[in-house]
C-alpha positions as a Markdown table, in Angstrom:
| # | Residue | x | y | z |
|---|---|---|---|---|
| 1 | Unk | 0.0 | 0.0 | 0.0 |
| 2 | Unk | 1.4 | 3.3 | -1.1 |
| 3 | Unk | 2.3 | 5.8 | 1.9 |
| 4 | Unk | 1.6 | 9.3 | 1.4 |
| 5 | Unk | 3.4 | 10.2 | 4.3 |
| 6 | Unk | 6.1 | 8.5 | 3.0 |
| 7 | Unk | 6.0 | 10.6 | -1.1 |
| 8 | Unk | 5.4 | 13.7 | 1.1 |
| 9 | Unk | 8.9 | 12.7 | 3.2 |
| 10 | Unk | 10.7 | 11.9 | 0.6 |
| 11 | Unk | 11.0 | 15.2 | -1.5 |
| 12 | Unk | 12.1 | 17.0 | 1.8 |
| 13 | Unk | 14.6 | 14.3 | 2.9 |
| 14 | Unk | 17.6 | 15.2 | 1.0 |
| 15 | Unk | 16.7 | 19.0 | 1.0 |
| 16 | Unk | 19.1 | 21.1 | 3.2 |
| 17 | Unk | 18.5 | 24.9 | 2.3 |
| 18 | Unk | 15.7 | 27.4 | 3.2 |
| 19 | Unk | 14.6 | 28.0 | -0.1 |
| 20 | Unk | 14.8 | 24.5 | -1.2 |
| 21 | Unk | 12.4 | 23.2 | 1.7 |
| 22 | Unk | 10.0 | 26.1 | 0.5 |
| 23 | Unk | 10.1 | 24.9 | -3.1 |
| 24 | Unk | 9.6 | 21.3 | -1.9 |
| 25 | Unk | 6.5 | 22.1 | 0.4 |
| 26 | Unk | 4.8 | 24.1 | -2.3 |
| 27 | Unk | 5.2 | 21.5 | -5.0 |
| 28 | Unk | 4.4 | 19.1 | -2.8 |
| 29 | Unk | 1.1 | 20.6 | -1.3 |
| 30 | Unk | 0.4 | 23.1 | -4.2 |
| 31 | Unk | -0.8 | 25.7 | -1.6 |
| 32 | Unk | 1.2 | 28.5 | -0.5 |
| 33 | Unk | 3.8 | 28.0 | 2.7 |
| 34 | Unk | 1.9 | 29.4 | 5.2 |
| 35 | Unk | -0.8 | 26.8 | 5.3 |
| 36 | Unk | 2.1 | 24.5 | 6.1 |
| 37 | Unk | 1.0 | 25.9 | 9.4 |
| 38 | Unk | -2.3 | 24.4 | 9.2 |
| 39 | Unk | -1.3 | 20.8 | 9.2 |
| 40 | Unk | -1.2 | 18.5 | 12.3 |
| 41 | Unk | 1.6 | 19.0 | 14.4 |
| 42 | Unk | 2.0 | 15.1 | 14.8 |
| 43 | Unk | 2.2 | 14.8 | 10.9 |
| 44 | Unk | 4.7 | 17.7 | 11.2 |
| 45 | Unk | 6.9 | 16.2 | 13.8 |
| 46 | Unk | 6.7 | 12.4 | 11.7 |
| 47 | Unk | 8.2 | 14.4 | 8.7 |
| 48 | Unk | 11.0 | 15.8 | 11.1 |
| 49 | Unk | 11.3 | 12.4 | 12.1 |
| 50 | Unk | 12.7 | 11.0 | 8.9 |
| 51 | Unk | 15.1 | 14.3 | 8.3 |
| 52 | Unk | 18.8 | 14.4 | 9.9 |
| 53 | Unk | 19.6 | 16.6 | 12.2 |
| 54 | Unk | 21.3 | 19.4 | 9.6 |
| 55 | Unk | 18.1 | 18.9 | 7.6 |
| 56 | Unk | 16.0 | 19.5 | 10.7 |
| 57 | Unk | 17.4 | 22.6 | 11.2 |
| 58 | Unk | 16.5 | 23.9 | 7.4 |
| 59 | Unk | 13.3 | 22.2 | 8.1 |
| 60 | Unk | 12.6 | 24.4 | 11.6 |
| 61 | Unk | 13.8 | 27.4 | 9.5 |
| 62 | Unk | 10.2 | 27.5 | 7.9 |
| 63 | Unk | 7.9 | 28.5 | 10.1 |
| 64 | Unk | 6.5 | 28.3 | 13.3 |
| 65 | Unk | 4.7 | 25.2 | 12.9 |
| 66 | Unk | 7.8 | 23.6 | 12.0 |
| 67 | Unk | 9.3 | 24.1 | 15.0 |
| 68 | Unk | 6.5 | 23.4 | 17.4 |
| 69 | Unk | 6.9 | 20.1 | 15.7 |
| 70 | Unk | 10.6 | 19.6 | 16.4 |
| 71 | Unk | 9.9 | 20.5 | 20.2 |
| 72 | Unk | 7.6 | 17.8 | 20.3 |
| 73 | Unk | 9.2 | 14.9 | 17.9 |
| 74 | Unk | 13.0 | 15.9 | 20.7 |
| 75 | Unk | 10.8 | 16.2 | 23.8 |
| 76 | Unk | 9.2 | 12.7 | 23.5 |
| 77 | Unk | 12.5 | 10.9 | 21.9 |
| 78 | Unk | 13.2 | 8.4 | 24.5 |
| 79 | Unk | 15.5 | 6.0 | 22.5 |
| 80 | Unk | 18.6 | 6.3 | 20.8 |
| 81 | Unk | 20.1 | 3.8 | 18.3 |
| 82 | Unk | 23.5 | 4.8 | 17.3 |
| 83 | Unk | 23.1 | 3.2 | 14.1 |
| 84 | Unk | 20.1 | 4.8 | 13.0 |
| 85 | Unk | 22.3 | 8.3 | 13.8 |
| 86 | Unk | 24.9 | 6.8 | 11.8 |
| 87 | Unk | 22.6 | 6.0 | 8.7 |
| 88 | Unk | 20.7 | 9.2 | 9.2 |
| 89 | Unk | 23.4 | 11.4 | 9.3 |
| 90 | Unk | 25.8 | 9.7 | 7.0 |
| 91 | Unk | 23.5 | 8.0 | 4.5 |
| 92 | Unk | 25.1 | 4.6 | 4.5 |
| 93 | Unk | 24.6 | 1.2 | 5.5 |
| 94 | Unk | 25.4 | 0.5 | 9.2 |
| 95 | Unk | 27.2 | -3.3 | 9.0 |
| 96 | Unk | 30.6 | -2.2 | 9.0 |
| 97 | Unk | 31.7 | -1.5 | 12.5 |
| 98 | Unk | 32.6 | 2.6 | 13.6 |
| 99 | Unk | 34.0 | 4.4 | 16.3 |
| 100 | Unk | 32.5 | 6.7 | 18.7 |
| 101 | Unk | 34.7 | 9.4 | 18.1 |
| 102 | Unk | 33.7 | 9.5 | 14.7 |
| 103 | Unk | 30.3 | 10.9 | 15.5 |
| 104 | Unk | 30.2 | 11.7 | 18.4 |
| 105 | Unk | 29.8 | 15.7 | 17.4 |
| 106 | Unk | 26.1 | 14.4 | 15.8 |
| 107 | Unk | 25.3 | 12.5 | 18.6 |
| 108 | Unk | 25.8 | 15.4 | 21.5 |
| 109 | Unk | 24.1 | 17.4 | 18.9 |
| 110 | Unk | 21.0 | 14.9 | 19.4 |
| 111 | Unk | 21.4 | 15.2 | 23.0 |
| 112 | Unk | 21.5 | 18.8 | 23.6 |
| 113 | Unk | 18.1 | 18.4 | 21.7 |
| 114 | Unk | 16.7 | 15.9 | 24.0 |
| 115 | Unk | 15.4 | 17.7 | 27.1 |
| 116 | Unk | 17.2 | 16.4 | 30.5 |
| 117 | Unk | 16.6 | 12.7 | 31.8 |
| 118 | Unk | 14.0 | 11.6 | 28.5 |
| 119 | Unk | 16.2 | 9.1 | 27.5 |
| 120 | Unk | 14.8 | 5.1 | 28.5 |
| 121 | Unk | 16.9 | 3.3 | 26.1 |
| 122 | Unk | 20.7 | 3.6 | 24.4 |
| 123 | Unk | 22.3 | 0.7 | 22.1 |
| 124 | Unk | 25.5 | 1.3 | 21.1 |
| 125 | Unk | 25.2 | -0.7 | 18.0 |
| 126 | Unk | 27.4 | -1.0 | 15.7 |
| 127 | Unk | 29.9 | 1.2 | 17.4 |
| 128 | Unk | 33.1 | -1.1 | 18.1 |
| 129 | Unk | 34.7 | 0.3 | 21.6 |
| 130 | Unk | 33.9 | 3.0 | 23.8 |
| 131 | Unk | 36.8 | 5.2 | 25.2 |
| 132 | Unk | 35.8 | 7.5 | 28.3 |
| 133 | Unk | 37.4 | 10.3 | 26.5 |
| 134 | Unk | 34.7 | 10.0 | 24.2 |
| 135 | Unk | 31.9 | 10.1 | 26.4 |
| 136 | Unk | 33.7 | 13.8 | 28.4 |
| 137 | Unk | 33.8 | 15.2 | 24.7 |
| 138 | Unk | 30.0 | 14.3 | 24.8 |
| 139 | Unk | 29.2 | 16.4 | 27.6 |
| 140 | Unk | 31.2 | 19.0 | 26.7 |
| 141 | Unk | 29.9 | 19.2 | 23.1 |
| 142 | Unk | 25.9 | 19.3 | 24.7 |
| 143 | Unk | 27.1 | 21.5 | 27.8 |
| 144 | Unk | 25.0 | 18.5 | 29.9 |
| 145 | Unk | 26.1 | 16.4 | 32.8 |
| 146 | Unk | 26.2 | 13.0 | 32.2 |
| 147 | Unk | 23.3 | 12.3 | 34.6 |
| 148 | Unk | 21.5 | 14.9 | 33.0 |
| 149 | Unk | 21.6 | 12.9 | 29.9 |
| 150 | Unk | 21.6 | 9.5 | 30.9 |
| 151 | Unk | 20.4 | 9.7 | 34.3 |
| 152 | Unk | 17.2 | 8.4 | 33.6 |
| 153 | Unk | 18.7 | 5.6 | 31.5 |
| 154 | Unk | 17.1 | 2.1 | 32.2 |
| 155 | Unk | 18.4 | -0.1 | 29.4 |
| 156 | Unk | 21.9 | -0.1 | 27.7 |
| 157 | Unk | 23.0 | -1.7 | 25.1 |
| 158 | Unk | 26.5 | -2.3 | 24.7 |
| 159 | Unk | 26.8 | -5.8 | 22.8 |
| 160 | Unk | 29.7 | -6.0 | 20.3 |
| 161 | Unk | 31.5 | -3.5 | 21.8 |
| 162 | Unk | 34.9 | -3.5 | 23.6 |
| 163 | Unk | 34.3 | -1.9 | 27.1 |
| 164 | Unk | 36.3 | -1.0 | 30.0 |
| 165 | Unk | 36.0 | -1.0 | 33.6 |
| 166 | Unk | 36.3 | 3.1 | 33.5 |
| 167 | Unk | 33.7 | 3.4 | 31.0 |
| 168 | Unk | 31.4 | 1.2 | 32.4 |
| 169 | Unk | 31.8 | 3.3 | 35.8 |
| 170 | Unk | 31.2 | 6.6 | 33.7 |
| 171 | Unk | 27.4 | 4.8 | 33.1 |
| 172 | Unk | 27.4 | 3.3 | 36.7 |
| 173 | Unk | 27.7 | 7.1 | 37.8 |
| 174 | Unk | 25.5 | 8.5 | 35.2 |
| 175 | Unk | 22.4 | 6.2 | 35.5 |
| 176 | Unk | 22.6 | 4.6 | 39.0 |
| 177 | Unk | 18.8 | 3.0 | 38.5 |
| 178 | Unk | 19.6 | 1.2 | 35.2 |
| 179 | Unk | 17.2 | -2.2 | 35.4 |
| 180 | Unk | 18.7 | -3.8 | 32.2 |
| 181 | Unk | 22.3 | -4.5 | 30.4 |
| 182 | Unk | 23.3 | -6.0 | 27.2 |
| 183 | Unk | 26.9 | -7.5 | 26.7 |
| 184 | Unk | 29.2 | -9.6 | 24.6 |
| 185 | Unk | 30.9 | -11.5 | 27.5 |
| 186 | Unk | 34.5 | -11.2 | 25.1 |
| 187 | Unk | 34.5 | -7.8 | 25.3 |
| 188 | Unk | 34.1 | -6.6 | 28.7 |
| 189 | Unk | 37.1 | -6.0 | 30.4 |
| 190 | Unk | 36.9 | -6.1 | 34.3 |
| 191 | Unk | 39.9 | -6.9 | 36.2 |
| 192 | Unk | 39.1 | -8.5 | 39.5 |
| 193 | Unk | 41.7 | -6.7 | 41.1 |
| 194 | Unk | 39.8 | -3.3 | 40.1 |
| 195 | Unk | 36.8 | -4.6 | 42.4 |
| 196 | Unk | 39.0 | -5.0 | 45.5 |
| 197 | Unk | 37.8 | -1.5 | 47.3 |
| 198 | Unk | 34.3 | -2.1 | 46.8 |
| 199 | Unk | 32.0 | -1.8 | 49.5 |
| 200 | Unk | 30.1 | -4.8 | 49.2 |
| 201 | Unk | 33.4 | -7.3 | 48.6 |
| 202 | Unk | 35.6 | -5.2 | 51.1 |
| 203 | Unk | 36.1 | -8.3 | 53.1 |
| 204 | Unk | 36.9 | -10.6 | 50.5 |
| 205 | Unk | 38.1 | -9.7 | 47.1 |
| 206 | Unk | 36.5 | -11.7 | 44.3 |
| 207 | Unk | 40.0 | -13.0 | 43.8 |
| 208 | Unk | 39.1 | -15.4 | 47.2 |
| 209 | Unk | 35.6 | -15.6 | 46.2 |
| 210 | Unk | 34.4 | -19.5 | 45.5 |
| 211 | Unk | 31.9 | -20.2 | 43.2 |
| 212 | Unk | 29.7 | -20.3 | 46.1 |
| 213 | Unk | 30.5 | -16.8 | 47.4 |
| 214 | Unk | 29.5 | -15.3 | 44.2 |
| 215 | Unk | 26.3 | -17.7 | 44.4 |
| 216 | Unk | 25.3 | -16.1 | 47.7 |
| 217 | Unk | 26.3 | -12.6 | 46.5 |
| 218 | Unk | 23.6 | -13.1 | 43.5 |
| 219 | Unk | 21.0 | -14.4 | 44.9 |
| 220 | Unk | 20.7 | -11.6 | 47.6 |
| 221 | Unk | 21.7 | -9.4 | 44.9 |
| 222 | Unk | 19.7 | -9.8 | 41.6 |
| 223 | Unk | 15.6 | -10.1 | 42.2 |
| 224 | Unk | 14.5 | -13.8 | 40.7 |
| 225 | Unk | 17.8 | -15.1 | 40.9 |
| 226 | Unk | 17.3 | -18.9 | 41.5 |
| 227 | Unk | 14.1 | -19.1 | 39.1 |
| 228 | Unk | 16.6 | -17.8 | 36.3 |
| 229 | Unk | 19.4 | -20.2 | 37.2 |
| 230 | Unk | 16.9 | -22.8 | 37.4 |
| 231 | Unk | 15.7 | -21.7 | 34.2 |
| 232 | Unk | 19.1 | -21.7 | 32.5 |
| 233 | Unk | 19.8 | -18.0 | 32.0 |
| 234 | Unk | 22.6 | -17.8 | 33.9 |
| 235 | Unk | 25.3 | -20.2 | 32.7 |
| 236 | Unk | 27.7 | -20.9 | 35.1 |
| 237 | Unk | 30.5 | -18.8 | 32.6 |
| 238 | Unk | 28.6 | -15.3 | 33.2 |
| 239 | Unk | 28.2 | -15.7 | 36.9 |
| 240 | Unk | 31.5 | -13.8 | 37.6 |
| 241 | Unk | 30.5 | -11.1 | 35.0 |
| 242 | Unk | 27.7 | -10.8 | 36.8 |
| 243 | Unk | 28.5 | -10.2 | 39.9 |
| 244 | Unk | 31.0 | -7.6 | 38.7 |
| 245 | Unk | 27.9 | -6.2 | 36.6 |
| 246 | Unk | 25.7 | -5.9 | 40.0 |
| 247 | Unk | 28.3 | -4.4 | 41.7 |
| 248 | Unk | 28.5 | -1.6 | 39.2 |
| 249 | Unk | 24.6 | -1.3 | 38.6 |
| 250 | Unk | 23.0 | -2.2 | 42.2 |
| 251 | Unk | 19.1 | -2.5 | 40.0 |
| 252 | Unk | 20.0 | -4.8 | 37.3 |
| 253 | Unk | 17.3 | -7.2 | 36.8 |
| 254 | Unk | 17.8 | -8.4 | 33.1 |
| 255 | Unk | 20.6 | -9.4 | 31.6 |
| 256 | Unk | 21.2 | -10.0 | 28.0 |
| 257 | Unk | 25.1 | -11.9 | 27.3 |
| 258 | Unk | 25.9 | -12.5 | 24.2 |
């Protein structure tokens, strides 16, 4: 089934001047700009869905309508796929792997948009490592704390990517009530020795933890822990992960290891 929407869309998409949005609408509609104003600010803010962030900007340039729409489509934007940003701003396919640094201009440009804890969601994909550098250029670039922006943060994903114990203390920090994580188990890089201080392991490093320690730390710990066990969700190869996670992210309740 054809999608008007989608016709209407598709002659502003690649359009990145003023004038050229103007031509576009009036072709488009046949009617003269203003009544641009006259349509529906959820059609309006669907439209600036599908437009990057430079062609937002041309697009918000318009009229007032336009960026009433904006307000809306950034104040409501609770997820954030880094591959989409890539696509969007980029135009190409997403397979190949990337690094942050690479965009992460476009991506604090996105979150000086998005109004102070309104993110829910944030997958990393298909962004290769994460350096903590990065992430302080970030906040820099959208003048924002990081709990500003990811403070109300309950899932991250972060599978495929190489991450450190600094980084993953940066988002420990930032989003203290995260629920849910996703990890490849290869690429998390947690020294136990880096856990020693601790609070809840100050007695015994998870160097002298047994198996059974870290049992007993988890099922105190992690809500539901014996029905997933029982279950098989938690092979006996991601129970020190685990841990290591929890003590990191003291509301985790779902885990997703690749």
């Amino acid at each position: 089934m054809k999608n008007p929407l989608a016709d209407q869309i598709k002659v502003l998409k690649f359009l990145h001047s003023r004038n050229n949005i103007e031509e576009a609408v009036i072709m488009e509609y046949e009617v003269p700009l203003p009544t641009l104003q006259q349509l529906p600010i959820i059609l309006l803010s669907q439209i600036a869905s599908n437009l990057n962030i430079y062609e937002q900007k041309s697009f918000s340039d318009t009229c007032r309508a336009a960026r009433s729409a904006l307000k809306l489509y950034w104040n409501t934007y609770t997820d954030l796929h880094i591959g989409a940003v890539i696509k969007q701003a980029f135009s190409i396919a997403y397979e190949n792997r990337y690094s942050l640094h690479t965009i992460r201009k476009e991506i604090a440009i996105m979150l000086r948009l998005i109004p102070d804890f309104t993110l829910r969601t944030l997958h990393f994909q298909p962004i290769c490592s994460l350096h903590l550098w990065d992430l302080q250029d970030i906040e820099m670039f959208t003048r924002k704390s990081a709990k500003q922006i990811y403070g109300a943060l309950k899932h991250l994903d972060l599978r495929g990517c190489l991450v450190e114990y600094n980084e993953l203390k940066y988002f420990s920090n930032a989003c203290s009530k995260l629920s849910s994580i996703a990890v490849t188990h290869a690429a998390i890089v947690l020294p136990n020795e880096l856990f020693e201080n601790e609070n809840c392991i100050k007695q015994n490093t998870l160097e002298q933890h047994p198996f059974e320690k870290m049992h007993d730390f988890l099922r105190l710990s992690l809500p539901k822990f014996t029905e997933m066990e029982k279950n098989g969700e938690l092979p006996v190869e991601h129970i020190e992960l685990i841990t290591k996670l929890l003590i990191l992210f003291p509301y985790l309740e779902t885990f997703h290891i690749d």
